[in-house]
Backbone bond lengths (Angstrom), bond angles and torsions (degrees), N, CA, C in turn:
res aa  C-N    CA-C-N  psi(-1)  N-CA   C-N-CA  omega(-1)  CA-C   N-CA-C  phi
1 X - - - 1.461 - - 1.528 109.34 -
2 X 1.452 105.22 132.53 1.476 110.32 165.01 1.479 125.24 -48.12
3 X 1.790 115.38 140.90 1.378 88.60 159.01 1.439 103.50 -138.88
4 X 1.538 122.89 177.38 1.840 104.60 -171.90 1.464 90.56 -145.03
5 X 1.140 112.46 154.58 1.534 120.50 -170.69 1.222 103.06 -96.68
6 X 1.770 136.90 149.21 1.474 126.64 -148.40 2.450 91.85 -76.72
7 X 1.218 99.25 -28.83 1.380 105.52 -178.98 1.857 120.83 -69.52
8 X 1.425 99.06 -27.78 1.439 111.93 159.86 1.508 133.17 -67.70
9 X 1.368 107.26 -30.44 1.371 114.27 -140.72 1.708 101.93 -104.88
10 X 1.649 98.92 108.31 1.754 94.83 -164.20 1.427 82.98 -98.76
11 X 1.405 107.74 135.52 1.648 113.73 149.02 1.547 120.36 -105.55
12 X 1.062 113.80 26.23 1.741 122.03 164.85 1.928 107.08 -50.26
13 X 1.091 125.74 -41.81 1.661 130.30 176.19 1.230 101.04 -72.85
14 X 1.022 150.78 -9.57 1.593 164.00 -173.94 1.707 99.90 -96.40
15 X 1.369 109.46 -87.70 1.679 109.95 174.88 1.255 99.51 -38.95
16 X 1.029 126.80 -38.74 1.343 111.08 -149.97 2.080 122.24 -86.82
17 X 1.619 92.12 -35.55 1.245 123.91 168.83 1.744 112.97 -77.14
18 X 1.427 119.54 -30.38 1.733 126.16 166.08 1.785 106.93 -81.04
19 X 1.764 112.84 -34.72 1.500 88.48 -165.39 1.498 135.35 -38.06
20 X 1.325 92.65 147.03 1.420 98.75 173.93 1.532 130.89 73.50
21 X 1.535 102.59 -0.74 1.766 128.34 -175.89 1.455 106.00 -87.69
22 X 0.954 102.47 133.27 2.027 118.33 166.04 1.679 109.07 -85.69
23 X 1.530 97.88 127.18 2.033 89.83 179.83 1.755 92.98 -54.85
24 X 1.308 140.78 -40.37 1.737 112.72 -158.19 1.418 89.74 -62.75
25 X 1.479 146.47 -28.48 0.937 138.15 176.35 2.019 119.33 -49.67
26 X 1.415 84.58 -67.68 1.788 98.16 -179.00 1.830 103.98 -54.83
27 X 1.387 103.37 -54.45 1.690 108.64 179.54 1.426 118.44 -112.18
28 X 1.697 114.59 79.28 1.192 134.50 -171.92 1.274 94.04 -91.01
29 X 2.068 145.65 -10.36 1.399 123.60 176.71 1.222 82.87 -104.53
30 X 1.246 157.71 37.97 1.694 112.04 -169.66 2.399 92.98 -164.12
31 X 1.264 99.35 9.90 1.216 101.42 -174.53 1.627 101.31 -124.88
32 X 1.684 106.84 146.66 1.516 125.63 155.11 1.282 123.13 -146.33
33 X 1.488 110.66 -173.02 1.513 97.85 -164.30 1.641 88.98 -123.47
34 X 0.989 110.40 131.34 1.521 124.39 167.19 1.426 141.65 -78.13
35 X 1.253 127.26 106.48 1.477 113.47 -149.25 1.747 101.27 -114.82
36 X 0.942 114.97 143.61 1.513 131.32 -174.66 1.698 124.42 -141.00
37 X 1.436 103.80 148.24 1.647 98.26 171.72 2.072 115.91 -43.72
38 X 0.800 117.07 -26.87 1.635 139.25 174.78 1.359 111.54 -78.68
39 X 1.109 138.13 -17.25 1.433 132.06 -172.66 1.364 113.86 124.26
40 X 1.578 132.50 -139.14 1.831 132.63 -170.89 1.805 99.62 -165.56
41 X 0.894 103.84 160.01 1.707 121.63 -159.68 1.618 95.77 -160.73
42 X 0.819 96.26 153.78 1.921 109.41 -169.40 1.761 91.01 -114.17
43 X 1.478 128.32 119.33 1.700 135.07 177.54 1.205 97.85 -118.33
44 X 1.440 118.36 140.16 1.087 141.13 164.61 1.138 152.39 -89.42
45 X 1.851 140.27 98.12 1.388 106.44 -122.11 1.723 101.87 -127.55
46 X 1.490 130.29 128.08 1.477 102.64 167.73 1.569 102.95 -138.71
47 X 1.187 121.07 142.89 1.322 127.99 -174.73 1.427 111.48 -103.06
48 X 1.603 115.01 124.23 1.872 116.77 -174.57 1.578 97.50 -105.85
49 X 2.010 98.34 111.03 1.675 87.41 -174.40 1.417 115.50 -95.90
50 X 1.203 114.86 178.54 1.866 112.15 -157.23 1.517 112.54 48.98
51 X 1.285 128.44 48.16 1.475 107.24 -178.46 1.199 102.93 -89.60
52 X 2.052 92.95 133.86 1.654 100.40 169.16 1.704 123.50 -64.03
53 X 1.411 130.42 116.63 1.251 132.08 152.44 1.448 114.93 -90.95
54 X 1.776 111.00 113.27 1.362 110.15 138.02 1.154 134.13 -73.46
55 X 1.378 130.33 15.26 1.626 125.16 175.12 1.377 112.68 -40.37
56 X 1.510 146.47 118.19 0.972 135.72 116.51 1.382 146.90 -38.07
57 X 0.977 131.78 37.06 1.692 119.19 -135.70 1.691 109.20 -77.41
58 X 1.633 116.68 -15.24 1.351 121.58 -171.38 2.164 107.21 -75.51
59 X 1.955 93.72 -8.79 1.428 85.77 -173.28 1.590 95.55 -64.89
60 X 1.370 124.15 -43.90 1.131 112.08 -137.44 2.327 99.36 -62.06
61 X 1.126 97.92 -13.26 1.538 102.98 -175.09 2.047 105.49 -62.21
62 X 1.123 99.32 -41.29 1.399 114.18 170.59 1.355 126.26 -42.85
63 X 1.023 97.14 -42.38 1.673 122.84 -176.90 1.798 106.74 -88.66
64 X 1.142 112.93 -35.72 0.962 117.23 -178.24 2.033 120.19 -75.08
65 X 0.987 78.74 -26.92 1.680 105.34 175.09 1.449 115.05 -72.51
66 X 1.658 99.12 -26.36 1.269 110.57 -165.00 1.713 120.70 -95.08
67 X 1.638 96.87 -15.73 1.605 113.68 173.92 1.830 121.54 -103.67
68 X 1.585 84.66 109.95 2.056 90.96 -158.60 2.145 87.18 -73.66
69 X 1.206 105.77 5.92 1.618 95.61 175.64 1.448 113.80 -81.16
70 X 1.096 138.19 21.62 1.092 145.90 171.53 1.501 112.36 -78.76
71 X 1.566 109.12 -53.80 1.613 133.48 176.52 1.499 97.81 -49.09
72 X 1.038 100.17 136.26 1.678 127.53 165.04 1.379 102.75 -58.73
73 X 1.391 119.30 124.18 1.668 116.11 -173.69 1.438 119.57 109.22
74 X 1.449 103.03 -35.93 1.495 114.84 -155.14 1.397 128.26 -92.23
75 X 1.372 131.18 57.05 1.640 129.15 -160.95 1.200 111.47 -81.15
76 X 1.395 150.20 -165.16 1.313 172.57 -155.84 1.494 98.66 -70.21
77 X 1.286 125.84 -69.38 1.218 114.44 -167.97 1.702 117.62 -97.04
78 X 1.464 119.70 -4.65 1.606 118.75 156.77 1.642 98.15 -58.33
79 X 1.651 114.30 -56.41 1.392 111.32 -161.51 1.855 97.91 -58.67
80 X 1.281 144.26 -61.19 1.113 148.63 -159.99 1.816 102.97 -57.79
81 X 1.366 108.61 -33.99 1.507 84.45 173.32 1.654 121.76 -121.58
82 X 1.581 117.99 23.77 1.395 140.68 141.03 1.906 107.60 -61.58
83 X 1.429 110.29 -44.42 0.946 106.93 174.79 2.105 133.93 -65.69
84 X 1.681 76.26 -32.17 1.378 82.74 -179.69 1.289 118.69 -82.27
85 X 1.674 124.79 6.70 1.125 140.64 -169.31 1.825 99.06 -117.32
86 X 1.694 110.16 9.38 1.835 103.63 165.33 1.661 91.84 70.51
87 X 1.336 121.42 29.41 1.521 123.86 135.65 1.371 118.14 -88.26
88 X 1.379 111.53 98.54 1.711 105.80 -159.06 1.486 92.28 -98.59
89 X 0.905 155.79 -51.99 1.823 166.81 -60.17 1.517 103.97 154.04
90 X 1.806 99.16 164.03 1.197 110.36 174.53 2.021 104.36 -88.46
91 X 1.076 92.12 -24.89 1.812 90.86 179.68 1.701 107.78 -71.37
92 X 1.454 106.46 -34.35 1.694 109.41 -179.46 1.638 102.29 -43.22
93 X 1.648 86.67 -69.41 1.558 110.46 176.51 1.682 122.16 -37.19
94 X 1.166 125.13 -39.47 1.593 125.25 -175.40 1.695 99.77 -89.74
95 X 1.079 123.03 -12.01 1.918 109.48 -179.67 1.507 97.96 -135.28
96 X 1.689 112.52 42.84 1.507 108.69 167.03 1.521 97.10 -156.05
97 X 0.783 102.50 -33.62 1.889 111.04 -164.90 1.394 101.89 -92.56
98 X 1.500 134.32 108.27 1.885 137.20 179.39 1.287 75.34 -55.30
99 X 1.342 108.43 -77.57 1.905 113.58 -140.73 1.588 119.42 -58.65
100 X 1.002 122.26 0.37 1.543 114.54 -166.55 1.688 84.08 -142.21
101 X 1.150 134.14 -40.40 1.717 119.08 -157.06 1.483 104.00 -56.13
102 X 1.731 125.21 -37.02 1.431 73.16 162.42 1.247 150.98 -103.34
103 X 1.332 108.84 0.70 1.649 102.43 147.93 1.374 144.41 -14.71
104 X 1.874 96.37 -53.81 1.727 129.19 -157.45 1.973 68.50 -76.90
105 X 1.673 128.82 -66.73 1.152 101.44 -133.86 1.458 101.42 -83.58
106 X 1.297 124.49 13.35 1.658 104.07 160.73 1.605 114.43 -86.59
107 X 1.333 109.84 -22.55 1.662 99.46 176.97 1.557 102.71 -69.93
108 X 1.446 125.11 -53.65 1.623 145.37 159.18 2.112 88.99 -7.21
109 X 1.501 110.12 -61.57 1.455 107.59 -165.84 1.341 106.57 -52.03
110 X 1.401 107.14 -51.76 2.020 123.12 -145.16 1.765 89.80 -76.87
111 X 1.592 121.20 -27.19 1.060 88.15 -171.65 2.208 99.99 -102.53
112 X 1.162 109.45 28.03 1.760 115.78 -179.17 1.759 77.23 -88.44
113 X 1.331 115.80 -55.02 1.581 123.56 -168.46 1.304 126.35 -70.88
114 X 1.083 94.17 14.41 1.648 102.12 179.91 1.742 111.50 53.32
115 X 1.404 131.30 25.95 1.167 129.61 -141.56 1.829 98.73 -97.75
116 X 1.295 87.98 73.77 2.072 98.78 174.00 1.668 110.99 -40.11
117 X 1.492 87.14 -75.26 1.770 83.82 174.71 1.799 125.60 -14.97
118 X 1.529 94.24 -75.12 1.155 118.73 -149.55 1.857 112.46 -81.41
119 X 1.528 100.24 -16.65 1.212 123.06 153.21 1.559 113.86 -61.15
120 X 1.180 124.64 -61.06 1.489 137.04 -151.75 2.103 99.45 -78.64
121 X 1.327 106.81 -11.75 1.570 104.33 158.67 1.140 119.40 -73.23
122 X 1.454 133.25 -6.45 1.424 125.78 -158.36 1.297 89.61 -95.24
123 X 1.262 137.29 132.43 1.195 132.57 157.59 1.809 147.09 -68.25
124 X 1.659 84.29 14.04 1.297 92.39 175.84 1.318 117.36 -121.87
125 X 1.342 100.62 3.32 1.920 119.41 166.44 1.222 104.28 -98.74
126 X 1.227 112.26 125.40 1.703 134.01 166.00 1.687 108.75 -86.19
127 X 1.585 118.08 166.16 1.045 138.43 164.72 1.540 118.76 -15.27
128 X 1.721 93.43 -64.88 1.628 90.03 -165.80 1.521 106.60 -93.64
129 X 1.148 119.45 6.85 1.405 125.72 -179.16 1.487 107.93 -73.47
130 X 1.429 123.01 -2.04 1.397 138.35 160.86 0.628 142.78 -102.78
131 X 1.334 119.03 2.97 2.009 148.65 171.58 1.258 105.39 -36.29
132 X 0.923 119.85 -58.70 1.770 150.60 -177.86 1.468 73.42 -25.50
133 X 1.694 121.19 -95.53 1.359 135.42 -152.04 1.846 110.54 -43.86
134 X 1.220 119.04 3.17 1.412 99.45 166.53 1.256 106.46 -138.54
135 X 1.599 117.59 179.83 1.753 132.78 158.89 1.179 111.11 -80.19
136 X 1.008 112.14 152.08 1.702 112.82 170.87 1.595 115.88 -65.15
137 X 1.188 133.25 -8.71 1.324 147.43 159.21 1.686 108.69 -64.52
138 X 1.250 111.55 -23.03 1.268 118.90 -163.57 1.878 110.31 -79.03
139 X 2.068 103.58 -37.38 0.934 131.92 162.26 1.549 133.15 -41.59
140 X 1.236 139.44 109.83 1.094 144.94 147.19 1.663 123.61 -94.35
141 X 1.391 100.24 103.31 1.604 102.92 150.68 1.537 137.07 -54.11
142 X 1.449 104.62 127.84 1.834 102.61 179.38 1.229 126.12 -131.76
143 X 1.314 136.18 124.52 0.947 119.10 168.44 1.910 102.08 -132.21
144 X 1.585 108.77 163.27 1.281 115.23 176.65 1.914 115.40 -128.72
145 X 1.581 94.08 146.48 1.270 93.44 167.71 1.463 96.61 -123.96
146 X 2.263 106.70 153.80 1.371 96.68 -164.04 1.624 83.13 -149.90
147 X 1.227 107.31 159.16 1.557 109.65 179.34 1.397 121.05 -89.51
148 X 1.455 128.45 11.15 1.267 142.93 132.44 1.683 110.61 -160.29
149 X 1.365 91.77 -150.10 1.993 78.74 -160.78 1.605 98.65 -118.58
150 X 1.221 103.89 16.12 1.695 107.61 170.34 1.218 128.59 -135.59
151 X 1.701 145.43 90.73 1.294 127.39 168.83 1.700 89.99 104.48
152 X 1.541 125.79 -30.34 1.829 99.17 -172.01 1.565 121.60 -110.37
153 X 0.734 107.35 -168.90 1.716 116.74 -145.88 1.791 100.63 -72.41
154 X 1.567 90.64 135.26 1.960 99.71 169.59 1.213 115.84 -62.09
155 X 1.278 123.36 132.06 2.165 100.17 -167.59 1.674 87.79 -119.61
156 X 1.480 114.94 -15.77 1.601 119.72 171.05 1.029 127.53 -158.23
157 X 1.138 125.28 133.57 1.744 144.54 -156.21 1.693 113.24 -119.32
158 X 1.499 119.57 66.34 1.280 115.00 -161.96 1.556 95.86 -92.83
159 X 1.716 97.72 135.14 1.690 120.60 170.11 1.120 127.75 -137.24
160 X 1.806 98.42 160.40 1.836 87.83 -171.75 1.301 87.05 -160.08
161 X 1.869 94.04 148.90 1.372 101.05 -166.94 1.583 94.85 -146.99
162 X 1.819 119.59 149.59 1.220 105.37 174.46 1.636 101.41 -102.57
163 X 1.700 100.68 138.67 1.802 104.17 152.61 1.191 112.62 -132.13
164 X 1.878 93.45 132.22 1.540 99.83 -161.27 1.060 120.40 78.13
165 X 1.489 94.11 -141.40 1.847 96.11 176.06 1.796 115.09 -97.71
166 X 0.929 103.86 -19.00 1.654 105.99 159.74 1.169 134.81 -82.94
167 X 1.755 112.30 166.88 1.260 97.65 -179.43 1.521 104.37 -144.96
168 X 1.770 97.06 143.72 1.359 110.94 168.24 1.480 148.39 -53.01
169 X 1.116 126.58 113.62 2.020 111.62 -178.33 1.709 94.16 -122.59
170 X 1.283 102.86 97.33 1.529 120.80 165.51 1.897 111.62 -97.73
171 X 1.314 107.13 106.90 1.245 113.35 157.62 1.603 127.94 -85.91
172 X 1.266 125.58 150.09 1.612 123.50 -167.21 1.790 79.00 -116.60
173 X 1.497 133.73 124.86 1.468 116.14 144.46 1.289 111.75 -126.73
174 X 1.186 105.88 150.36 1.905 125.86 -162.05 1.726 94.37 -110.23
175 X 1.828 104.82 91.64 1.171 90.70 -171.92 1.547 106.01 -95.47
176 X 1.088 123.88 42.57 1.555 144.97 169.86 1.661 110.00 -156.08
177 X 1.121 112.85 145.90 1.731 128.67 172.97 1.737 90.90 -56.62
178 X 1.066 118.86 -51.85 1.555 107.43 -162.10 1.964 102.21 -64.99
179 X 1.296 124.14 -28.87 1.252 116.85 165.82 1.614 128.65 -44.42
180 X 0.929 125.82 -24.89 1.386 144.99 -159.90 1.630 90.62 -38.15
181 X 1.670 92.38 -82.60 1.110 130.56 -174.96 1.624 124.38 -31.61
182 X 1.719 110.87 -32.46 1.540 132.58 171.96 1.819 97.15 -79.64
183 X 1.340 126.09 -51.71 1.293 121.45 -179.65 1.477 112.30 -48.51
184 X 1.437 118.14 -51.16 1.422 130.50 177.07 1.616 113.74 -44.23
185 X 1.591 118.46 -58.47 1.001 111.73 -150.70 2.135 79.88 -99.34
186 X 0.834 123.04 -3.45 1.647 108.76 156.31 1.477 110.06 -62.62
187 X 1.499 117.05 -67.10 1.653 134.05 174.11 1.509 97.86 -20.06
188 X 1.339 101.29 -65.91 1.995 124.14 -165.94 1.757 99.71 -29.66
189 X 1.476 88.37 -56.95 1.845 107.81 -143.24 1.346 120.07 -106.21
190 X 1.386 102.76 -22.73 1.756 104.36 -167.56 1.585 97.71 -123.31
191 X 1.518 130.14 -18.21 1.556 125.49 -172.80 1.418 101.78 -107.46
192 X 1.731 115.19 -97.01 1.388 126.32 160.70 2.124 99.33 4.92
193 X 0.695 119.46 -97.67 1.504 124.25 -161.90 1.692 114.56 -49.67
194 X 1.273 120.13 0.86 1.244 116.34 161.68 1.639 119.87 -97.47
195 X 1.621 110.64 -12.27 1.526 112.11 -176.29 1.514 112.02 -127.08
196 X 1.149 111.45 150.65 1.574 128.25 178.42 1.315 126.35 -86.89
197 X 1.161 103.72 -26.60 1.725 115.61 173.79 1.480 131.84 -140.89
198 X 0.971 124.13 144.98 1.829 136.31 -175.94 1.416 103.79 -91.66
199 X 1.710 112.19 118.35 1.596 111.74 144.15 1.259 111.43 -110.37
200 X 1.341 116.77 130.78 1.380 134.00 -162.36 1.611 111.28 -140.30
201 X 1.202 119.21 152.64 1.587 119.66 154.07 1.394 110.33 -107.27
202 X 1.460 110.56 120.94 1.739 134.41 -172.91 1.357 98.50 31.36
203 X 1.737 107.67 37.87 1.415 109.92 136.60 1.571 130.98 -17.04
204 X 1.564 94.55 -84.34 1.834 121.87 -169.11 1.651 100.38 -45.09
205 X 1.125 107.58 -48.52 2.024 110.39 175.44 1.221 124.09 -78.13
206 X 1.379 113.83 -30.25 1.499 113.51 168.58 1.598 129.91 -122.70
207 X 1.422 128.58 -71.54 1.469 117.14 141.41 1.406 143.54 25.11
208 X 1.597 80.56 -95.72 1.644 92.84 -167.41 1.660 93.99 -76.68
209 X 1.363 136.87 -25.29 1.366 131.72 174.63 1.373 120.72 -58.81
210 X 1.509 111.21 -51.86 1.312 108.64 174.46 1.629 125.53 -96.07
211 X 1.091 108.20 28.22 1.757 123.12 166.39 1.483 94.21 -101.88
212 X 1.648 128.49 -47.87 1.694 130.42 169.24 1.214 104.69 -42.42
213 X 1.182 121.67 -52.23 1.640 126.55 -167.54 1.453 119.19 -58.66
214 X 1.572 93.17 -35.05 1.522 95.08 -166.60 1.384 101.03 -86.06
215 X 1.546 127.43 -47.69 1.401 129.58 155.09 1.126 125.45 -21.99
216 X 1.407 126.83 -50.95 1.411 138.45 155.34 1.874 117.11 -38.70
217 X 1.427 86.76 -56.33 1.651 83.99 -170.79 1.304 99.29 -75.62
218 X 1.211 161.18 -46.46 1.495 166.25 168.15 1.395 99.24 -44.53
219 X 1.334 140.02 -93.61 1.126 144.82 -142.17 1.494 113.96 -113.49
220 X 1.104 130.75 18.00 1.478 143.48 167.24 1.768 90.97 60.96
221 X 1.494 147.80 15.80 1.031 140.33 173.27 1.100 114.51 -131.37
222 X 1.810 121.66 169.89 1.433 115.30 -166.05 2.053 85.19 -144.58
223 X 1.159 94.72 110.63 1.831 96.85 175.28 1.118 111.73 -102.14
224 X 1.339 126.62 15.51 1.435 115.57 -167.81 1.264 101.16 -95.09
């Protein structure tokens, strides 16, 4: 696979070879226009069949099993010399350790329960340290394009989702400012409510904040 450095990479044969083209033009099999109580937005649709997933997502449970800093009590150097005493785990820890097992066995519960939420308060579990708790069906990909990075309008809402063994690349584009607002309350009502979790790049800081924002300013609510 090619790759081009952002200082290399002329797209002058691009403008030049698209001018003046409409995407229903360029993507006449794979585009429609979406109509809503809010207005219509033109989405873009292509399906990759058999797609290979390596997701692991059950490692991240492994790992999680594997950090006694979770336990109430338990920082960097309790865990380093629990460990050196063949406390490897949180299960070691709850049927060997008086002082901490039961601690170990209420986290031991949340993660039998798949309990994301209630996991994701502990401050020593991160994001993906909860993978475990879903399917990859469960997953929604996000990314946004925005016409600056404060206060203005989403002009594209690209997503992807696997069903089955394939996988989805649904784009939302707002080929007018007044579209915004129809993408949003699609996002709201017909996507958002089928998935449990966001994979994103600097999503959590940017993204998922300013899709809240805009939800906010539109619909006085934030579902994300």
């Amino acid at each position: 696979m090619d790759s081009f450095g952002s200082q290399s990479f002329d797209i002058t044969q691009f403008v030049e070879q698209y001018q003046g083209k409409k995407l229903e033009d360029l993507y006449q099999n794979n585009h429609k226009v979406v109509k809503n109580k809010m207005g219509e937005f033109m989405e873009l649709v292509w399906q990759l069949d058999d797609f290979p997933c390596n997701l692991k997502l059950l490692n991240s449970r492994k790992k999680l099993l594997n950090n006694l800093k979770t336990v109430s009590y338990i920082g960097e150097f309790v865990e380093n010399r629990l460990k050196s005493r063949g406390i490897r785990n949180l299960k070691d820890l709850k049927f060997f350790n008086l002082r901490y097992g039961k601690y170990a066995a209420s986290i031991l519960e949340l993660i039998k329960k798949k309990d994301y939420r209630a996991l994701k308060e502990n401050r020593y579990i991160d994001d993906l340290d909860v993978s475990f708790c879903f399917n990859k069906g469960d997953l929604l990909f996000l990314d946004i394009e925005t016409l600056g990075i404060q206060d203005s309008a989403i002009i594209l809402i690209g997503t992807g989702w696997f069903n089955k063994q394939n996988f989805e690349i649904h784009l939302f584009f707002a080929r007018t400012l007044e579209e915004e607002i129809a993408i949003c309350e699609h996002l709201k009502s017909d996507v958002l409510p089928k998935f449990k979790s966001f994979v994103t790049y600097n999503g959590k800081r940017f993204d998922i904040p300013y899709i809240a924002n805009r939800f906010l300013y539109y619909f006085d609510e934030n579902p994300m």
